[in-house]
C-alpha positions as a Markdown table, in Angstrom:
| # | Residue | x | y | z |
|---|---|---|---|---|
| 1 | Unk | 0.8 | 4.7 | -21.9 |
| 2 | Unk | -1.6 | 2.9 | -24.4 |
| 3 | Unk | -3.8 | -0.4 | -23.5 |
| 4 | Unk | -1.1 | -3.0 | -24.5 |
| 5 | Unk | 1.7 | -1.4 | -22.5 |
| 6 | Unk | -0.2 | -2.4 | -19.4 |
| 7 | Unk | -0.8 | -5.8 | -20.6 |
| 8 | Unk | 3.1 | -6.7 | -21.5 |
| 9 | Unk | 6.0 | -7.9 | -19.5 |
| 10 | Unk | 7.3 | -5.6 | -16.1 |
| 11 | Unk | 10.4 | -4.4 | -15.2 |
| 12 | Unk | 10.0 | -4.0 | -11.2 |
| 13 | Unk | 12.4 | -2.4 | -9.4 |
| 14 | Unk | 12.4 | -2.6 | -5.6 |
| 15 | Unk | 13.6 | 0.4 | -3.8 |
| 16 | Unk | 14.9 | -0.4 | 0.4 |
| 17 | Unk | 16.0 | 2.3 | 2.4 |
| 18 | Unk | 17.8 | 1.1 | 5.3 |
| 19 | Unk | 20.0 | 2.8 | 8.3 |
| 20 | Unk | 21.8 | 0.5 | 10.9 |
| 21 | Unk | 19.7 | -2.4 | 9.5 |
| 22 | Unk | 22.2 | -4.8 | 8.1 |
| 23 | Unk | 21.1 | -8.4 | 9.0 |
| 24 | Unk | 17.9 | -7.2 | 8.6 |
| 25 | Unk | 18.1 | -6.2 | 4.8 |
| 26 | Unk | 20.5 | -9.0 | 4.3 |
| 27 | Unk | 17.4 | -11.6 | 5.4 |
| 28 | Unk | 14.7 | -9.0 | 2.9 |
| 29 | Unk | 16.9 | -9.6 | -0.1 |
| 30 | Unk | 17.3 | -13.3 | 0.6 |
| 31 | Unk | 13.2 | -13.7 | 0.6 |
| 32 | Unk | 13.3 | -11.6 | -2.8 |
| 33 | Unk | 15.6 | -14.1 | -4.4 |
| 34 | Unk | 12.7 | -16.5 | -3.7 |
| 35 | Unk | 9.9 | -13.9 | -5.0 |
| 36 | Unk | 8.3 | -16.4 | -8.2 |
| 37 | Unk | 7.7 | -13.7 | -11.2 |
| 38 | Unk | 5.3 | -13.9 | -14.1 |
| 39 | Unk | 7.1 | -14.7 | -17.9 |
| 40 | Unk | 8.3 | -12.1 | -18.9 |
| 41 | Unk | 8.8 | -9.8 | -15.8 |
| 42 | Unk | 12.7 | -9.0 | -14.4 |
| 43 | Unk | 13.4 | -7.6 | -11.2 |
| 44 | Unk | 16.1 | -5.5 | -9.6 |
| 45 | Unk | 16.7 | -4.0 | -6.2 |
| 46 | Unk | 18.1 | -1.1 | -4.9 |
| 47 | Unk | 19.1 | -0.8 | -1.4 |
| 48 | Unk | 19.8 | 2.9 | 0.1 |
| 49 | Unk | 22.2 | 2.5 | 3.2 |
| 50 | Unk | 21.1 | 5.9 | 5.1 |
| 51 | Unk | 24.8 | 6.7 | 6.3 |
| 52 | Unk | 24.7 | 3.3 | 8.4 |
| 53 | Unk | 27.5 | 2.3 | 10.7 |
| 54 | Unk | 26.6 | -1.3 | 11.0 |
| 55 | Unk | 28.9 | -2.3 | 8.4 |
| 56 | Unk | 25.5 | -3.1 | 6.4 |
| 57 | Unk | 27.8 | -2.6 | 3.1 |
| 58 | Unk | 30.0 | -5.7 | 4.1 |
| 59 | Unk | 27.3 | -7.7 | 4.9 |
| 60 | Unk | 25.7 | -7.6 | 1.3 |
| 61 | Unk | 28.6 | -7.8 | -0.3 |
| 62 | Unk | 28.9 | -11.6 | -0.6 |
| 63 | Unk | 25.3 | -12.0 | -1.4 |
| 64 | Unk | 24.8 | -14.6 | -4.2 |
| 65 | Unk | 21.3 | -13.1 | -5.7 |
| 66 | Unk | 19.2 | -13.7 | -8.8 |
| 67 | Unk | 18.9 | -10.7 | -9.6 |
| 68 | Unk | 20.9 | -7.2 | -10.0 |
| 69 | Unk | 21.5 | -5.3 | -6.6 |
| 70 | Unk | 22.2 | -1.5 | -6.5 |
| 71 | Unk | 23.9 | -0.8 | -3.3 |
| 72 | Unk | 24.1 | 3.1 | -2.4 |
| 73 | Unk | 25.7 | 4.7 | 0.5 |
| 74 | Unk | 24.2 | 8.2 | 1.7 |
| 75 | Unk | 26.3 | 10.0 | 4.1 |
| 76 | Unk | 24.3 | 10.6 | 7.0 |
| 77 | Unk | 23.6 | 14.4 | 7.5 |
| 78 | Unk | 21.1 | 16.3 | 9.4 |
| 79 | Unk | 18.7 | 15.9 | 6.4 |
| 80 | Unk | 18.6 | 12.5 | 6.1 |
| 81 | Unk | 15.5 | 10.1 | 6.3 |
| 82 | Unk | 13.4 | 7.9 | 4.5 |
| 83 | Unk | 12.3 | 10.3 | 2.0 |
| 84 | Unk | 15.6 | 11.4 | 0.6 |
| 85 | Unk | 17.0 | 7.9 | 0.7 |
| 86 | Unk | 14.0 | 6.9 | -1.0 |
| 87 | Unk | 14.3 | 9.2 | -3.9 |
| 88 | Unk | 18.0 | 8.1 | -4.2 |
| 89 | Unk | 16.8 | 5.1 | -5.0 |
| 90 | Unk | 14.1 | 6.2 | -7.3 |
| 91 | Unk | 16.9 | 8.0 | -8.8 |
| 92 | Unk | 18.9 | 4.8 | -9.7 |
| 93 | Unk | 15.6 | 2.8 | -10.8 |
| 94 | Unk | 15.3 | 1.3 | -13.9 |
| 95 | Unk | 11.9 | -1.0 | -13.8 |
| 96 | Unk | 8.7 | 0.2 | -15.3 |
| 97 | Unk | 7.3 | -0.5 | -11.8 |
| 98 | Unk | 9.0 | 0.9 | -8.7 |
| 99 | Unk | 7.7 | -1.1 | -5.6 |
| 100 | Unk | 9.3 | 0.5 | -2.1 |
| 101 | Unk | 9.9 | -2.0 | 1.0 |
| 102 | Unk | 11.4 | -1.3 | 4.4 |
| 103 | Unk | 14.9 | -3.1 | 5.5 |
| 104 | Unk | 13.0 | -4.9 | 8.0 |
| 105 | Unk | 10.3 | -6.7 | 6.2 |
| 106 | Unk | 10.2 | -10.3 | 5.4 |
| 107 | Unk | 8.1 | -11.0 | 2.4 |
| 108 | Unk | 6.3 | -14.0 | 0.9 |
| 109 | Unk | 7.3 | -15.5 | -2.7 |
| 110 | Unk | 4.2 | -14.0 | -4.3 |
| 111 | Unk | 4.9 | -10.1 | -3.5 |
| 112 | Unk | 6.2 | -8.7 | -6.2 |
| 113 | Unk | 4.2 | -10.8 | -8.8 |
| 114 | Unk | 1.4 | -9.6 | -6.9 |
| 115 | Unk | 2.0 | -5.6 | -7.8 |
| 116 | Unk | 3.1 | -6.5 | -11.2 |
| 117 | Unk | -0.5 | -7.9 | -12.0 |
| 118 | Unk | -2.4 | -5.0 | -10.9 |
| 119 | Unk | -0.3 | -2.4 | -12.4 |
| 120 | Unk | -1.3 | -4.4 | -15.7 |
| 121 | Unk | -4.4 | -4.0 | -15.0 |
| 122 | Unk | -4.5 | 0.1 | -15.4 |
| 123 | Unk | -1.1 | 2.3 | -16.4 |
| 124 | Unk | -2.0 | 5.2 | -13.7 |
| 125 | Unk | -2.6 | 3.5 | -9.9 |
| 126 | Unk | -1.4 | 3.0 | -6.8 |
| 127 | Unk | -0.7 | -0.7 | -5.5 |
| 128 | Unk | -0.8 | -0.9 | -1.4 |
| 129 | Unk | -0.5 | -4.6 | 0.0 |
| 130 | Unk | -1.1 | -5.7 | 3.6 |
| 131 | Unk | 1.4 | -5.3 | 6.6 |
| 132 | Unk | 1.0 | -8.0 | 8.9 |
| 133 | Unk | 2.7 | -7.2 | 12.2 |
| 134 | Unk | 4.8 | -9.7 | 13.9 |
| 135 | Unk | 4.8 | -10.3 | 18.0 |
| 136 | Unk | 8.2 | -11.4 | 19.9 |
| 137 | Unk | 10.0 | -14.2 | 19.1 |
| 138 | Unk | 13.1 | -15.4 | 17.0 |
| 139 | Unk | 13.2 | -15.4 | 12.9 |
| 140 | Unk | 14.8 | -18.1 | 11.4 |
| 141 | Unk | 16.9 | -16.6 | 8.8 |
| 142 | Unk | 18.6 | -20.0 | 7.6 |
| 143 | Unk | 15.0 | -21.2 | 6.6 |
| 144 | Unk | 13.5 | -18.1 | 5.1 |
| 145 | Unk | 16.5 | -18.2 | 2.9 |
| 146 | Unk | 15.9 | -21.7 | 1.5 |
| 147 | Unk | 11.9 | -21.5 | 1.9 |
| 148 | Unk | 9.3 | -18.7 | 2.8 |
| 149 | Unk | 7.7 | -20.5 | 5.9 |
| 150 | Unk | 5.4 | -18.9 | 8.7 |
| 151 | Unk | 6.6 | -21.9 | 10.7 |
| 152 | Unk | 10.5 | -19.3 | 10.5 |
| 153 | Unk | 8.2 | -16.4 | 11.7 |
| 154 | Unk | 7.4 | -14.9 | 15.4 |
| 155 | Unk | 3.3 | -15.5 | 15.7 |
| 156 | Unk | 1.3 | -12.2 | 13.3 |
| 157 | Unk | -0.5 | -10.6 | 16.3 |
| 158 | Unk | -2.3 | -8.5 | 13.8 |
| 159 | Unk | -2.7 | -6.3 | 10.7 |
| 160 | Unk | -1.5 | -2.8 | 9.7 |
| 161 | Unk | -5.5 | -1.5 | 10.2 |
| 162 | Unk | -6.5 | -1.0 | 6.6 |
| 163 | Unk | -7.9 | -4.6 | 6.4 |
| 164 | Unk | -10.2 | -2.7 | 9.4 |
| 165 | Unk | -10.9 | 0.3 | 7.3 |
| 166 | Unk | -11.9 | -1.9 | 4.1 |
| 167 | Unk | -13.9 | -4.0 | 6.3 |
| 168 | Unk | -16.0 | -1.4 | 7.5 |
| 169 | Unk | -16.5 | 0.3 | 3.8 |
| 170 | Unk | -16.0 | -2.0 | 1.7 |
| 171 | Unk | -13.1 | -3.7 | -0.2 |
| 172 | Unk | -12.6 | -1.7 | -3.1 |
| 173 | Unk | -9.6 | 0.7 | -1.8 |
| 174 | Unk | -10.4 | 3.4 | -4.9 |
| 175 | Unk | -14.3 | 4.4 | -3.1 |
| 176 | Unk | -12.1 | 6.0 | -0.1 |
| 177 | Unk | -12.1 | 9.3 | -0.3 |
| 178 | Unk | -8.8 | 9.1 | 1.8 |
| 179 | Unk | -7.4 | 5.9 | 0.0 |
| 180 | Unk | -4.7 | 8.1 | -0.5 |
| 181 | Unk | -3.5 | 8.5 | 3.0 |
| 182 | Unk | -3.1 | 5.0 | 2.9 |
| 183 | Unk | -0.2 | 4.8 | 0.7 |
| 184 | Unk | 1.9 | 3.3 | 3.5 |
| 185 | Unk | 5.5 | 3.2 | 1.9 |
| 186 | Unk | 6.4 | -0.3 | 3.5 |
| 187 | Unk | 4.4 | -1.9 | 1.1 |
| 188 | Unk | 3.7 | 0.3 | -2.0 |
| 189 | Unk | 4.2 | 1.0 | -5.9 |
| 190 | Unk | 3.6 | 3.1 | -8.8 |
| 191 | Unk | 4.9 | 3.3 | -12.2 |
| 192 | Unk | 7.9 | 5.0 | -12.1 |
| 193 | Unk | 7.4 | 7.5 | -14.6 |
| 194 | Unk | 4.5 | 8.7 | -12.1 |
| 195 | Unk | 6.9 | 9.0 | -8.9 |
| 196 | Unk | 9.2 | 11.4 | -11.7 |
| 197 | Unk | 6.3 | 13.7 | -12.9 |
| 198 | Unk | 4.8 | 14.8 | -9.2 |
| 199 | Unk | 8.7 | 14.9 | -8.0 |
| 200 | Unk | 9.3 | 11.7 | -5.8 |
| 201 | Unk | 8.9 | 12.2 | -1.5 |
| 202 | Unk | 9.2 | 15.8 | -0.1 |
| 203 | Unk | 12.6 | 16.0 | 1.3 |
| 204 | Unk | 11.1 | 18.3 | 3.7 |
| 205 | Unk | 9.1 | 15.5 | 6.0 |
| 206 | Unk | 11.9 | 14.3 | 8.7 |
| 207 | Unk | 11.4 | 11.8 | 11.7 |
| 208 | Unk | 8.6 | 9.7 | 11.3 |
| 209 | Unk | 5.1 | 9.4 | 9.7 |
| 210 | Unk | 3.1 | 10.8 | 6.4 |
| 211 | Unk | 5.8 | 11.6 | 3.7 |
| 212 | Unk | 4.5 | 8.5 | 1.9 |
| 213 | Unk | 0.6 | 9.8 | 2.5 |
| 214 | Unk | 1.5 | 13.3 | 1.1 |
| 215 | Unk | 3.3 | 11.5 | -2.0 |
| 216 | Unk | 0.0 | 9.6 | -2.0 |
| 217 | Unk | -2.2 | 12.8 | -2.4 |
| 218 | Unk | 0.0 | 14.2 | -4.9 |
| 219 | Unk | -0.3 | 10.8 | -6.9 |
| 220 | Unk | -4.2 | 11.2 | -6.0 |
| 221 | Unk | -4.5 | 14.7 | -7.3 |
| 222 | Unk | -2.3 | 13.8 | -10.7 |
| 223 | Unk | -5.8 | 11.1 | -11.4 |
| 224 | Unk | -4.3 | 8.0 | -10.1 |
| 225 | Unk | -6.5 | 5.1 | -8.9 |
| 226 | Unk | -5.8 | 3.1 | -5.8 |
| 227 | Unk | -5.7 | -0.7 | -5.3 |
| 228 | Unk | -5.1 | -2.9 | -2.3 |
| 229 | Unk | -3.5 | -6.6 | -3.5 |
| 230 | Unk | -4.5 | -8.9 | -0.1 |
| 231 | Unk | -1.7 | -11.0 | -2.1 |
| 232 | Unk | 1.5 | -8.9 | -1.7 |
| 233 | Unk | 1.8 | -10.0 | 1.4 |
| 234 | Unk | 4.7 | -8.7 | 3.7 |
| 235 | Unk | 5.6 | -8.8 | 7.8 |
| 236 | Unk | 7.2 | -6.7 | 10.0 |
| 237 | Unk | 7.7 | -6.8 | 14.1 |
| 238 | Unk | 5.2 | -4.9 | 15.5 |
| 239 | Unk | 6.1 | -1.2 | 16.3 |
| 240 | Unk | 4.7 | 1.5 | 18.9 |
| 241 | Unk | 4.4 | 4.7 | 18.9 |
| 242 | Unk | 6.4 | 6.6 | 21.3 |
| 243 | Unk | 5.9 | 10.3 | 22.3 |
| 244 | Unk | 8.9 | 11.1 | 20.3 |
| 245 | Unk | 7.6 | 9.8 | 17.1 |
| 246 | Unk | 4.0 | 11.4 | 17.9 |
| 247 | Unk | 6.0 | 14.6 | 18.4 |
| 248 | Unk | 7.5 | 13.9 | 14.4 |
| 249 | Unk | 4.4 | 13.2 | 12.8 |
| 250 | Unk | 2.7 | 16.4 | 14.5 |
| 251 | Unk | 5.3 | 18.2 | 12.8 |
| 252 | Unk | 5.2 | 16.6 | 9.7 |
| 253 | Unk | 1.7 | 16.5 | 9.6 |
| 254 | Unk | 2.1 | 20.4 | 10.1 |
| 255 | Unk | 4.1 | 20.7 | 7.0 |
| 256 | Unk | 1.8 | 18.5 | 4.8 |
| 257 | Unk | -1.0 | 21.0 | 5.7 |
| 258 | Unk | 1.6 | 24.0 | 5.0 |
| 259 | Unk | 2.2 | 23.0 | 1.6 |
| 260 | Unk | -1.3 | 22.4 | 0.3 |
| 261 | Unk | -2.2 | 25.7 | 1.4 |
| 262 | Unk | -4.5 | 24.1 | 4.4 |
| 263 | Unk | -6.6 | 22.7 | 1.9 |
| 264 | Unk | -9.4 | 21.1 | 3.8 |
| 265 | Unk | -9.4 | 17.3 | 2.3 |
| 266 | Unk | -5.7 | 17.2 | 3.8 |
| 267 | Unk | -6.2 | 18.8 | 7.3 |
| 268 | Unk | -9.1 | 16.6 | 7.9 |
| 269 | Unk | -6.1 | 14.3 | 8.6 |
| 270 | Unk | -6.4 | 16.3 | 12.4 |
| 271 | Unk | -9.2 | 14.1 | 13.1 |
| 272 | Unk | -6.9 | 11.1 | 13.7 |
| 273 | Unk | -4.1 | 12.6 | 16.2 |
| 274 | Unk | -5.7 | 10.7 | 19.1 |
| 275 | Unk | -5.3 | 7.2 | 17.2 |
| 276 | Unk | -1.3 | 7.9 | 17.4 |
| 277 | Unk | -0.9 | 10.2 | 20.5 |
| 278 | Unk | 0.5 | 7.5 | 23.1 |
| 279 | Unk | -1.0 | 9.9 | 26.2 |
| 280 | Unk | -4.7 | 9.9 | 24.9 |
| 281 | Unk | -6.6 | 6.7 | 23.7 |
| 282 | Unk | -10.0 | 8.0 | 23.8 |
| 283 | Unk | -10.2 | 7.0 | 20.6 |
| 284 | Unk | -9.6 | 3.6 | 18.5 |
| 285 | Unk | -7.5 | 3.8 | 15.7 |
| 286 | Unk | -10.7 | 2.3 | 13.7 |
| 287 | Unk | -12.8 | 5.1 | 15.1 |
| 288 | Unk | -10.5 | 8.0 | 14.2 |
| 289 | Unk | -10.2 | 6.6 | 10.6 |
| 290 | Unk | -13.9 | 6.3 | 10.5 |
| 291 | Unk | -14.3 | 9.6 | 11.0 |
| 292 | Unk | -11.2 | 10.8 | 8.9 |
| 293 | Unk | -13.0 | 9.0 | 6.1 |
| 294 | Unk | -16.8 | 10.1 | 6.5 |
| 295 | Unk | -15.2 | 14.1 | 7.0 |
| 296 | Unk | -13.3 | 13.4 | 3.8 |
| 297 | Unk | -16.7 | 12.7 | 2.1 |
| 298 | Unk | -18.7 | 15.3 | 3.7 |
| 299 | Unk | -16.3 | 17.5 | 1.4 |
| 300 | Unk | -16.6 | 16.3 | -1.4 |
| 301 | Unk | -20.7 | 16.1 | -1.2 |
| 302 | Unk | -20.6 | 12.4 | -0.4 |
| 303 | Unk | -23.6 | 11.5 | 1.7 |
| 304 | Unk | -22.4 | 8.0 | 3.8 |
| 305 | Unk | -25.5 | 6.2 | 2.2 |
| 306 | Unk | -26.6 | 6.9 | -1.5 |
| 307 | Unk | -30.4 | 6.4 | -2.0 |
| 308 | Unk | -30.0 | 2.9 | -3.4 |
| 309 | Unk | -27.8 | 0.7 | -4.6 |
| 310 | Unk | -28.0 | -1.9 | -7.3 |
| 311 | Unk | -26.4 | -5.6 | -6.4 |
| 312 | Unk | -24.5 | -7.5 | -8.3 |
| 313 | Unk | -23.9 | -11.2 | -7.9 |
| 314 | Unk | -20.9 | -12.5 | -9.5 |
| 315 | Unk | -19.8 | -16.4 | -9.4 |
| 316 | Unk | -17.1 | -18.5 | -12.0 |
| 317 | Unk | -20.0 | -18.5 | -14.7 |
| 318 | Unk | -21.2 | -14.9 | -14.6 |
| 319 | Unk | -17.5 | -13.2 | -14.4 |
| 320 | Unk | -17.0 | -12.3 | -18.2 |
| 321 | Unk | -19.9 | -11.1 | -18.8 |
| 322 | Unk | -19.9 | -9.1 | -15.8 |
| 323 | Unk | -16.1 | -7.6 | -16.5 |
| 324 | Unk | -17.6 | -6.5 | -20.1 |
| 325 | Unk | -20.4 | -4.8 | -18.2 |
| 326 | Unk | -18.8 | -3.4 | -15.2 |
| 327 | Unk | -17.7 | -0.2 | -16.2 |
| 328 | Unk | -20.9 | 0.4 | -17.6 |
| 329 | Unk | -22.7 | -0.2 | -14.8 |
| 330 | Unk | -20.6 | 1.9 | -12.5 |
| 331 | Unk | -20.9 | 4.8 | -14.3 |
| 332 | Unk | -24.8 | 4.6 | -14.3 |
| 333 | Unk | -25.9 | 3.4 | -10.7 |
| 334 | Unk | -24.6 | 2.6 | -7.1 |
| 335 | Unk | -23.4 | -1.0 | -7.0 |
| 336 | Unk | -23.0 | -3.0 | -4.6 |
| 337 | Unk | -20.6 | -6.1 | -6.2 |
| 338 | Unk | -20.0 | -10.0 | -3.9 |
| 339 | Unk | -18.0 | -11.8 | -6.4 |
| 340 | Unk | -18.6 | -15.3 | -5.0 |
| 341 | Unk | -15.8 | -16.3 | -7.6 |
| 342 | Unk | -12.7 | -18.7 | -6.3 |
| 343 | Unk | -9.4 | -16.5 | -7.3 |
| 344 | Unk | -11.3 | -12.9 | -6.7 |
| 345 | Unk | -11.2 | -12.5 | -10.3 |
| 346 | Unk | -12.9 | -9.0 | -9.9 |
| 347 | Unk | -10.9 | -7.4 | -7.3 |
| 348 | Unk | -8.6 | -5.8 | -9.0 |
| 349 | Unk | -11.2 | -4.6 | -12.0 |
| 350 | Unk | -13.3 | -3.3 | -9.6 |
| 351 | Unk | -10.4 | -1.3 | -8.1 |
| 352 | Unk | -9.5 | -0.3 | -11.5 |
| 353 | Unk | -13.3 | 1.7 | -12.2 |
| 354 | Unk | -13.0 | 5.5 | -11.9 |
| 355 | Unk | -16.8 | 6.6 | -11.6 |
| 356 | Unk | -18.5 | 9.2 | -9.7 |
| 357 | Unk | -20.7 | 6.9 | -8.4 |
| 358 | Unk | -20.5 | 4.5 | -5.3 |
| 359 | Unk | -18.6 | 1.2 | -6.1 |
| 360 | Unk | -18.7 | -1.5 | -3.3 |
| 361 | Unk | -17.5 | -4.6 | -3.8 |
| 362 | Unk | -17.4 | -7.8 | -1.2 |
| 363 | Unk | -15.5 | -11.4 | -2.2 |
| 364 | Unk | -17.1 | -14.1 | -0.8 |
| 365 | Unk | -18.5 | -13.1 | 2.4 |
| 366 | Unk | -20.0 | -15.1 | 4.8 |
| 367 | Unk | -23.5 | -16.1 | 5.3 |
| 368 | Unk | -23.9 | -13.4 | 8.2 |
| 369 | Unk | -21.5 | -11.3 | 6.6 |
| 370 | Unk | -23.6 | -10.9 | 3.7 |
| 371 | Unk | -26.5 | -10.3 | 5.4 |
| 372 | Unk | -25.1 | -7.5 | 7.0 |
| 373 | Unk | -24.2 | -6.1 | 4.1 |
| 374 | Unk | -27.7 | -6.1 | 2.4 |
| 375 | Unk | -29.2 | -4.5 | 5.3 |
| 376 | Unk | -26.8 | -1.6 | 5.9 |
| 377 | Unk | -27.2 | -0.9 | 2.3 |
| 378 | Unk | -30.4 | 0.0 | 0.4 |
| 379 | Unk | -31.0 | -2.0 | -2.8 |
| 380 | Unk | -32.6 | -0.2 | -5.5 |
């Protein structure tokens, strides 16, 4: 992939696996229809039906969409699950770009557009976006498919927790040492050709939880980067975890250790059981993660504070020059980076950096915000 392949147009290709979710998907592919793409850029979709008996088939089939729709129907079998009917629909993918969604999201006009500009950015990363997590209430599919409005929407009674996890490091996704077991699959996309090489999801994860974090380490160990877009945004009702789920993703976080030989930067995932096991909350989910993260750099020889850090003020004036510098600069010292400019503009460059040195980056914090920052972090 050479510099101007990441700078011309996108074929995305959205990939929905969906079982017994018919009105759900139905309402998904009507907010895509109203997804607003960059010149240039096409987009398909490709919806897996997981063996459903919801007669989701029928209901899709008098769809009137802008785009091309790939309906496939997977008999349902004792192997089936997100990660086979996920890699079904990688299999029929034609896009550049393969972005995965879940049958019951509801996303704003400015998703896909929003992967499509990072992955421009850089040929080789990862593009998460935020989850936000919808409380009771009734949907109002005849609006959402004329106009995206939260007005259609139940009340967001929070976030999918990474917005926590960046808040508490800092905003640049790629200086996690375990960015990569946040490669939450309801919201997610790589280049296709990068889901081919390390061999799509393992078919082995059933039930629920981390086949999309193990793909994400296997994309992590191939050299990709990881980026978090705050601007594909997408919603979903707001789940809990039973015991039967926590029973799934103990078993499948068995498996992931398995098959990496019990690698220690992958088992260090057994730090965060207690922010998922339903019968012991000792723990906040923020906490566990906390820990997860710092154990992660302890591995690698990370110490949690470097012995200074240089900062780096960024406002609408300063930006260009700074971009032309930035790599630079990374490679040399820690930086600490607030870009005070309107649109972000150095988010996703920042995200795009691979150095060996500490990268933090802020955009427009507050007053006391930034405050805090300067005194938790030692400037050179």
């Amino acid at each position: 992939m050479t510099a101007s392949d990441t700078g011309s147009a996108l074929r995305l290709s959205v990939v929905v696996p969906s079982y017994d979710a018919g009105p759900q998907v139905r309402r998904l592919l009507r907010c895509l229809a109203l997804c607003q793409l960059d010149a240039g850029d096409s987009l398909e979709v490709i919806v897996v039906d997981d063996g459903s008996t919801d007669g989701t088939g029928e209901l899709l089939a008098d769809l009137e969409l802008p785009y091309p729709l790939t309906y496939v129907f997977l008999p349902r079998t004792a192997a089936s699950g997100r990660a086979a009917a996920r890699n079904a629909g990688i299999g029929k993918a034609t896009g550049d770009v393969v972005v995965l969604a879940d049958a019951d999201q509801i996303v704003a006009p400015g998703f896909v557009a929003a992967h499509a500009r990072y992955h421009r950015l850089r040929a080789d990363l990862v593009v998460a976006g935020p989850r936000g997590d919808l409380g009771p209430g009734g949907i109002d599919d005849e609006r959402l498919a004329r106009e995206f409005s939260l007005e259609a929407l139940p009340a967001v009674v929070g976030w999918d927790g990474r917005d926590r996890v960046l808040a508490a490091f800092s905003q640049n996704f790629n200086n996690l040492a375990t960015s990569w077991h946040y490669a939450f699959s309801c919201n997610l996309s790589v280049r296709r050709e990068h889901l081919l090489a390390v061999g799509g999801f393992d078919e082995g994860f059933l039930g629920w939880g981390l086949e999309d974090s193990e793909l994400g380490y296997r994309l992590h160990r191939r050299g990709l980067a990881f980026a978090f877009h705050p601007g594909a945004l997408a919603y979903q009702r707001k789940r809990e975890v039973t015991p039967e789920m926590f029973g799934q993703w103990r078993r499948n976080l068995d498996h992931f250790v398995d098959k990496h030989g019990g690698v220690a930067e992958v088992a260090v995932q057994q730090v965060i059981c207690r922010a998922f096991d339903p019968a012991d909350r000792s723990l906040d989910w923020l906490d566990c993660m906390i820990r997860m993260e710092f154990a992660a750099r302890a591995l690698a020889g990370r110490l949690p504070e470097p012995s200074a850090y240089e900062l780096v003020e960024v406002d609408d004036a300063t930006v260009s020059a700074t971009l032309a510098r930035l790599p630079e600069l990374a490679a040399e010292r820690d930086l600490v980076v607030i870009d005070d400019t309107a649109g972000a503009v150095l988010a996703g460059p920042v995200q795009c950096v691979t150095t060996p040195r500490e990268l933090l980056y802020f955009h427009r914090p507050s007053a006391a915000a930034r405050q805090a920052i300067l005194a938790r972090h030692r400037l050179a």
